[in-house]
Every structure is written in C-alpha cells, then in structure tokens.
C-alpha positions in Angstrom: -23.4 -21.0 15.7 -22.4 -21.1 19.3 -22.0 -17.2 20.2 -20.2 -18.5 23.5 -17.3 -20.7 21.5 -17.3 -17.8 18.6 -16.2 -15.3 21.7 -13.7 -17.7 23.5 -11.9 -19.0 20.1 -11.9 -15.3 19.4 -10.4 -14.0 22.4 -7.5 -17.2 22.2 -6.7 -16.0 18.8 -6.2 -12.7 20.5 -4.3 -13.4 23.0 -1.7 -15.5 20.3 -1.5 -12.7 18.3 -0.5 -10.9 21.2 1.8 -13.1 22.4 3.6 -14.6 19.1 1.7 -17.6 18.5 1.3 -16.9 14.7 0.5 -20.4 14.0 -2.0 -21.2 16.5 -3.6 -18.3 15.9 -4.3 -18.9 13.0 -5.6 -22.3 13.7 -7.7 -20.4 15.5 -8.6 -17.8 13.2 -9.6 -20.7 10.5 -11.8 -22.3 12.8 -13.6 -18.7 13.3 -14.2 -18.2 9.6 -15.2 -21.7 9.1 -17.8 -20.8 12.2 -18.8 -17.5 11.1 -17.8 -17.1 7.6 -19.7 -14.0 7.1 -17.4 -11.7 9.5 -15.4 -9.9 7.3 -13.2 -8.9 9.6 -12.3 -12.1 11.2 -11.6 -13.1 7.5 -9.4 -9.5 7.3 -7.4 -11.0 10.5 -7.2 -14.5 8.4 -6.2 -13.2 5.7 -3.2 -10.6 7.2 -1.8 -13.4 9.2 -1.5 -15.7 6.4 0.1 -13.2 4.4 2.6 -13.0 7.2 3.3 -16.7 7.1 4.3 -15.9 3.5 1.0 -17.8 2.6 -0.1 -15.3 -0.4 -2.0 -18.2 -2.4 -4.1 -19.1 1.0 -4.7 -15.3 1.7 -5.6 -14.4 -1.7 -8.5 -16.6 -1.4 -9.8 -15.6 1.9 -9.7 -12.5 0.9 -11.9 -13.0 -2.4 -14.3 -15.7 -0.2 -15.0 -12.1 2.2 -15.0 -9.7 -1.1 -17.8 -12.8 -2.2 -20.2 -12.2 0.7 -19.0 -8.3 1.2 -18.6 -6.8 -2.1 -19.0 -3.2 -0.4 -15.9 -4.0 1.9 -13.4 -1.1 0.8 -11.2 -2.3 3.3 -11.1 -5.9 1.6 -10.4 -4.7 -1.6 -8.0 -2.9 -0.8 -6.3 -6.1 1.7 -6.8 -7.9 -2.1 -4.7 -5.4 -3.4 -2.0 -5.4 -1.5 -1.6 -8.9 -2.2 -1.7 -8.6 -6.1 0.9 -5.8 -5.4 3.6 -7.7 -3.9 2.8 -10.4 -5.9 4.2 -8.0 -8.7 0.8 -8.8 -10.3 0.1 -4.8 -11.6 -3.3 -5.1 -13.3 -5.3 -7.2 -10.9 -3.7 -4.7 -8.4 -4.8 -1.4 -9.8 -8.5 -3.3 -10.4 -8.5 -3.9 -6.3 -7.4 -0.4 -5.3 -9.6 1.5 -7.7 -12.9 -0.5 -6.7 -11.6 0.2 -3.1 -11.5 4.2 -4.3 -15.5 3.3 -6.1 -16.4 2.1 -2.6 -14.0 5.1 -0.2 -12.3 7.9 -2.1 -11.3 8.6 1.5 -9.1 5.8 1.4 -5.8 6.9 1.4 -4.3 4.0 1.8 -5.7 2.7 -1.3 -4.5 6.3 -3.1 -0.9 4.8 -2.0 -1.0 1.6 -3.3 -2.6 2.7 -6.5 0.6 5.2 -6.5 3.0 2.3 -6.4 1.2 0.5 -8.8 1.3 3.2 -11.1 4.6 4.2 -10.5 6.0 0.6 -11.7 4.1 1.1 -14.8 5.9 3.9 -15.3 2.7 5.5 -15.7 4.1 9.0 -13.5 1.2 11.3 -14.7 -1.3 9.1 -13.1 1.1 8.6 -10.1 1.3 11.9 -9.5 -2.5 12.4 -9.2 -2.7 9.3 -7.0 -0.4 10.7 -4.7 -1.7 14.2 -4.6 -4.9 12.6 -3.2 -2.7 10.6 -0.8 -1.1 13.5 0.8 -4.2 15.5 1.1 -5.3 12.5 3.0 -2.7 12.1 5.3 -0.7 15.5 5.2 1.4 14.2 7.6 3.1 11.2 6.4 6.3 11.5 4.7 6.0 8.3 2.2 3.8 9.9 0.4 5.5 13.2 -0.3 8.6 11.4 -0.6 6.8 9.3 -3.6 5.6 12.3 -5.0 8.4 14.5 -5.2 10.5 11.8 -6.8 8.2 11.3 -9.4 8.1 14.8 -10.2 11.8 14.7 -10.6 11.6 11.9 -13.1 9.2 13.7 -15.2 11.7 16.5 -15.1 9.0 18.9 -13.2 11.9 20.0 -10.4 9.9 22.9 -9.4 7.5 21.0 -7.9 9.8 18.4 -6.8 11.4 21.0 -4.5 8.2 22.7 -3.6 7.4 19.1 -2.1 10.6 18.7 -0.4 10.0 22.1 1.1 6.9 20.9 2.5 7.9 17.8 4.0 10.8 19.7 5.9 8.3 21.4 7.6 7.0 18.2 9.4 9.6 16.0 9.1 12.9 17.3 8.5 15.5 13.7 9.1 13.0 11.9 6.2 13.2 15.5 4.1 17.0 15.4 4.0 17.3 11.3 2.8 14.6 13.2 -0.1 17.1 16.0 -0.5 20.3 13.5 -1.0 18.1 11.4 -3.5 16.7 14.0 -5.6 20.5 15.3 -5.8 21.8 12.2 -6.2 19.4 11.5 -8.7 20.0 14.5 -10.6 23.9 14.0 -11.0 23.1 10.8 -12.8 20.7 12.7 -14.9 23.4 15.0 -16.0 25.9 12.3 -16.1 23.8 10.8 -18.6 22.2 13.8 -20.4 22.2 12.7 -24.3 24.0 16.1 -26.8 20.9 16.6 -27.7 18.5 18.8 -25.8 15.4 17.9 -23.9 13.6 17.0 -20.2 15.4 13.6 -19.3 12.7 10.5 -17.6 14.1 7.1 -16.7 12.4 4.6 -15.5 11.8 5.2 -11.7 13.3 3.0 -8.8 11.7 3.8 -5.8 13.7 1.9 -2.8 12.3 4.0 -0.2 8.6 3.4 -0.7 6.5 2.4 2.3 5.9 -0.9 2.7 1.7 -1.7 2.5 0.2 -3.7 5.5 -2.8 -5.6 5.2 -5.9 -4.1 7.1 -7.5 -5.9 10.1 
C-alpha cells in the first residue's frame, strides 16, 4: 500500500467530516479500509458514519470484518453492540457488550449499554449491577445515576432510589430535579394502581430519558 495516498485520502476524509461531507467521506473512508483493511480504527470511523447515514446493515458488517482481524478490539465490540441495541436486537447485544467487559471491565461505556439492554429485558437485578459499575466508572455522569435510581424504584427499593437521587444533586442538580419529578411521578401511578392486596409493586420499566449510545471512533 501506498503510505503517501493512505495519509492524503486520510486527511480528505478528515477534513469532510469536519466540514459536513458525510457522503464523501465516506467514499473516502471505504476506499481507506479497502487499502488498509487491517486498521481498525479507520474501519471504527467506517462503521460510525454509516450508522449515521442510517446504514445499520452496511455498518454491522464492517464492524464484524474489524472484530474478524481484531478480536481483542474492546472498542469494536462494543461499536457492534451498539448497533444490535438499536436494532432492538437484545441477545446479540448483551453477547457484544459482555465480550467488550472479557476484553475491558474498565469500559464503562459498555457497563451502560449492557444496562439498557438489561433493563428492556426487564431483567432490573442485573441492571442494577451493570449500572453500579457504570457510575463507579464515570461518577460524574448523570445518565447513569438517572438509570439507576429508576430502576431501583421499579423494583420497589426507594431507599436506594433516593440515596441515588441524593447523589446526583450533588453534581448535577437541573438533571437531579427531571429524576425527582419522575421518581414522584412514577410513584403516583404506582399508588394509583396499587392492587387491595399488599405487596412491592414492579412494572415494566420505560426509560425515556436514557442516554443515547454513540459509536466509538
């Protein structure tokens, strides 16, 4: 390969990114894998911008052509991830984000994701221990605590629901009180709803306010 043309078509594709030329950049970006398909992140870049496009089939296999020459890439499987996950596909998600963990268990973004995936299962327990990790992680982003004191809520463990909320407002106090007015919101319906019979209430979770996942590059 020509190191000279691998520099300039990279620094082109640079410059569209930078300037809004999503298409042409990735023209460009295609014609640096098909150069140099053992970068993986060139193939990382590939792959986030075709996501962008709305081009999830296409980016799903760049991504696994990478994963095929970097099976170590943490980063990778967790891009791979991401996809499955808005792809609403839950199992090939989880598979992603926990080899991701195998490879990093510093990952928190991968702790996140595996959160969300969890959390649509309804599978809270899990969520919750997926989030804890998250937020030990990254102690100062609110999605996280937000995510995890909701789920407390809807498996009726308000005590630590609050204790969460409590420690958000420390940081961030405008996304503490949206968590404040959900968790009471929340909790009107709960009794709105509460059954004569006795007993810890759990719905199934609808999380509006999760973060959104972005691809790695």
């Amino acid at each position: 390969m020509n190191s000279l043309l691998r520099w300039y078509l990279g620094v082109l594709a640079a410059v569209a990114v930078t300037v809004g030329m999503k298409k042409r950049a990735l023209e460009l970006y295609r014609e640096i894998v098909r150069l140099d398909p053992a970068d993986a992140k060139v193939g990382a870049t590939l792959g986030a911008l075709l996501m962008e496009q709305g081009e999830s089939a296409e980016a799903t296999a760049v991504f696994e052509r990478v994963l095929e020459r970097n099976p170590d890439y943490a980063d990778g499987w967790f891009n791979l991830g991401f996809i499955h996950e808005q792809r609403e596909q839950g199992a090939e998600a989880e598979r992603c984000f926990r080899r991701a963990l195998k490879l990093n268990e510093h990952h928190d973004r991968a702790w996140y994701g595996l959160a969300l995936v969890l959390i649509r299962a309804d599978r809270l327990p899990e969520a919750v221990e997926a989030l804890k990790s998250n937020v030990k992680l990254q102690p100062f982003s609110p999605y996280g605590y937000y995510q995890l004191s909701m789920t407390y809520h809807h498996l009726g463990e308000s005590g630590e629901a609050w204790r969460t909320y409590e420690q958000l407002k420390t940081f961030e106090p405008k996304y503490a009180a949206t968590l404040k007015r959900d968790l009471e919101s929340t909790r009107a319906r709960h009794k709105a709803a509460a059954p004569a019979t006795s007993g810890a209430s759990h719905e199934s979770p609808d999380f509006s306010r999760k973060e959104a996942l972005h691809p790695i590059t």
